[in-house]
C-alpha positions in Angstrom: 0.0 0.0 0.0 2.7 2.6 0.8 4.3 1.7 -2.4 1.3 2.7 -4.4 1.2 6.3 -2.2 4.9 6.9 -2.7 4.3 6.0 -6.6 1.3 8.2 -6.6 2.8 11.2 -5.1 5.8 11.2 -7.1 3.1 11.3 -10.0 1.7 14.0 -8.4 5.0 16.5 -8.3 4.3 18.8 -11.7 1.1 16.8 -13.2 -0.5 18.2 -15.8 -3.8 17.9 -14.6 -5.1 20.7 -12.8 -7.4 18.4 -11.0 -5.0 16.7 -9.6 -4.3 17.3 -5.7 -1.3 18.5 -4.6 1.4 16.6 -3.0 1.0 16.9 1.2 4.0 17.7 3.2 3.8 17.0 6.9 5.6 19.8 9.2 6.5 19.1 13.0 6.5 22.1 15.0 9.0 22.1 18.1 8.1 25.0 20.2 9.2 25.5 24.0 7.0 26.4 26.9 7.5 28.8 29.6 5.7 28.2 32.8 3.4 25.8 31.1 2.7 28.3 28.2 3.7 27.4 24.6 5.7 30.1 22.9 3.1 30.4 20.3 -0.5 29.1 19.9 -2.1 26.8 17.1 -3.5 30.1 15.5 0.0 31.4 15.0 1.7 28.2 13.5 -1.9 27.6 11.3 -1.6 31.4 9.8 2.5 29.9 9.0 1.6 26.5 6.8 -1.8 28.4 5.4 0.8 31.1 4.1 2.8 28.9 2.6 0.1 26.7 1.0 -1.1 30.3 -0.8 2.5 29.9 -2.6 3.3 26.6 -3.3 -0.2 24.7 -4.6 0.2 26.4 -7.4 3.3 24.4 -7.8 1.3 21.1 -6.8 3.1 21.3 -3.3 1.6 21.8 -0.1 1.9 21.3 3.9 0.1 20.4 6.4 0.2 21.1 10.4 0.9 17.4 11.2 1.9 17.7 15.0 3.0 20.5 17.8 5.6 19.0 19.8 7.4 20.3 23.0 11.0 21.9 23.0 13.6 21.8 25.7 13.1 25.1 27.7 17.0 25.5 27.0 16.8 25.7 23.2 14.8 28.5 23.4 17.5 30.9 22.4 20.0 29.5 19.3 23.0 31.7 19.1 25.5 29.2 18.2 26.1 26.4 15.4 26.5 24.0 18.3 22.5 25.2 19.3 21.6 25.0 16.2 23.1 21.5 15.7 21.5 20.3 18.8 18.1 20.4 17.7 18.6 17.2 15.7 18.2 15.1 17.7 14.5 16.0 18.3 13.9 15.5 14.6 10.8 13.4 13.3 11.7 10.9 10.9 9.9 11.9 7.4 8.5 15.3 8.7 9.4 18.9 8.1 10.6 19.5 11.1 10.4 23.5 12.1 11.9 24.3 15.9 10.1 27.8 17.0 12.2 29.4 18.9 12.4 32.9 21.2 15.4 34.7 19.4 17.9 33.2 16.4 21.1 34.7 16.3 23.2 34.9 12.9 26.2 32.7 13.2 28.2 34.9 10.5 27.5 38.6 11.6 27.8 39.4 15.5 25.0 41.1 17.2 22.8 40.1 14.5 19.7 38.6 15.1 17.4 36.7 12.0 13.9 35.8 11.6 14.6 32.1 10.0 17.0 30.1 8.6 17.4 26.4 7.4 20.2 24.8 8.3 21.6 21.1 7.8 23.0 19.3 11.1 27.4 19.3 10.5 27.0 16.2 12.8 24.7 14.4 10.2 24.4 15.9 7.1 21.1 14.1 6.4 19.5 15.9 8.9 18.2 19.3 7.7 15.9 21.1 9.0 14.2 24.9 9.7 14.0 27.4 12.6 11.8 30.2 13.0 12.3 33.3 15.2 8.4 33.7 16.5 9.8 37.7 15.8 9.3 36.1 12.0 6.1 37.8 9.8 3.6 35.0 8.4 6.1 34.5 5.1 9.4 33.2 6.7 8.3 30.2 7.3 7.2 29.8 3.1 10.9 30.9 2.1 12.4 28.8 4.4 10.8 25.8 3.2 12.0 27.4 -0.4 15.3 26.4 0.9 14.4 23.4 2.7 13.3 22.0 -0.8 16.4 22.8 -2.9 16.8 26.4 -3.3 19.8 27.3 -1.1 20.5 30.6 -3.0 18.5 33.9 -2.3 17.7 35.4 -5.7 17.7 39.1 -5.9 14.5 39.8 -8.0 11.4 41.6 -6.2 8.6 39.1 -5.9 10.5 36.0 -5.9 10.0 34.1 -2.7 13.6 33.4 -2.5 14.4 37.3 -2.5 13.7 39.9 0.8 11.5 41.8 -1.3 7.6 40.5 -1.9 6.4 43.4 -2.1 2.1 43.3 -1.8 1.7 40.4 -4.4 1.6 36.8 -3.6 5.6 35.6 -4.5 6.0 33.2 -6.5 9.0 30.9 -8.2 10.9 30.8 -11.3 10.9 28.0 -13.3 14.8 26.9 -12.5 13.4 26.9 -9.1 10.4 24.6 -8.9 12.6 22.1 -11.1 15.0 22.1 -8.1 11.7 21.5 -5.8 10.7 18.5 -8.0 13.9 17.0 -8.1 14.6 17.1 -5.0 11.4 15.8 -4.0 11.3 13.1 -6.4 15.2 11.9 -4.3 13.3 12.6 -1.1 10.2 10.4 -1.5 12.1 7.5 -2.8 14.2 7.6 0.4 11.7 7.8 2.0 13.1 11.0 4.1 9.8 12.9 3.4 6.6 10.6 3.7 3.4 12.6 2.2 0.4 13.2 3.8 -2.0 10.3 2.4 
């Protein structure tokens, strides 16, 4: 049966039918508590995947809110590569995993802080994954996953959801860029290191 999803969703990645639904991504959040109190409520993560889904389905890519997961108290704060590498090991096997997290320092400029970033583990390259400063607007999580999926270079051009400027239209990609998307997909449901939502 999983064979006939995987086959099926690979089928799915770029189909020319318009009809056809669009491949489902899980994502885990990690968010931290303090005092009992979740650093940001179901609202705030739904208004996250629903912005994204607004600008990938048009690509026959989308993600859904698959579980909320506790974070270590401790990781609330990443200013390191050693934090950031440390949140592997709370990673769910074939999931997006997102860690939320109170602030996100740059590694490369001092005093800098960011609102996202995706970063692969240097202690298993395998392991990649995305963190969100909940200081982040409703689109970092979307260009993040950009990323995530196989764009690691920001592209300069207004509008493009790989660039810092969106301006009031809904981004979008260029064509190089959801080939990348599909081709990376296509490696990571055959290895089974993204499962789709069936």
């Amino acid at each position: 049966m999983r064979a006939i999803v995987l086959l099926a969703a690979l089928g799915m990645i770029g189909a020319a039918n318009a009809q056809a639904p669009p491949l489902v991504l899980p994502i885990v959040f990690h968010v931290p508590s303090s005092g009992g109190v979740p650093l940001a409520d179901e609202a705030w993560l739904a208004a996250r995947v629903s912005r994204a889904n607004a600008i990938f389905t048009p690509h026959d890519i989308a993600f859904s809110l698959e579980e909320t997961a506790p974070l270590p108290d401790e990781l609330r704060q990443i200013e390191t590569r050693r934090d950031r590498d440390r949140l592997a090991r709370h990673a769910r096997p074939g999931s997006i995993d997102c860690y939320l997290v109170e602030s996100l320092k740059d590694v490369d400029i001092p005093d800098r802080y960011i609102r996202g970033v995706h970063w692969r583990s240097r202690t298993n390259r395998a392991r990649h994954y995305i963190i969100l400063s909940i200081s982040g607007g409703s689109g970092v999580l979307a260009h993040e996953l950009g990323h995530f999926l196989g764009n690691p270079q920001h592209r300069w051009v207004p509008g493009n959801v790989m660039s810092y400027e969106w301006g009031d239209q809904t981004p979008s990609f260029d064509p190089d860029q959801v080939l990348r998307m599909r081709r990376f997909l296509e490696r990571a449901l055959r290895q089974r290191s993204l499962v789709p939502v069936e």
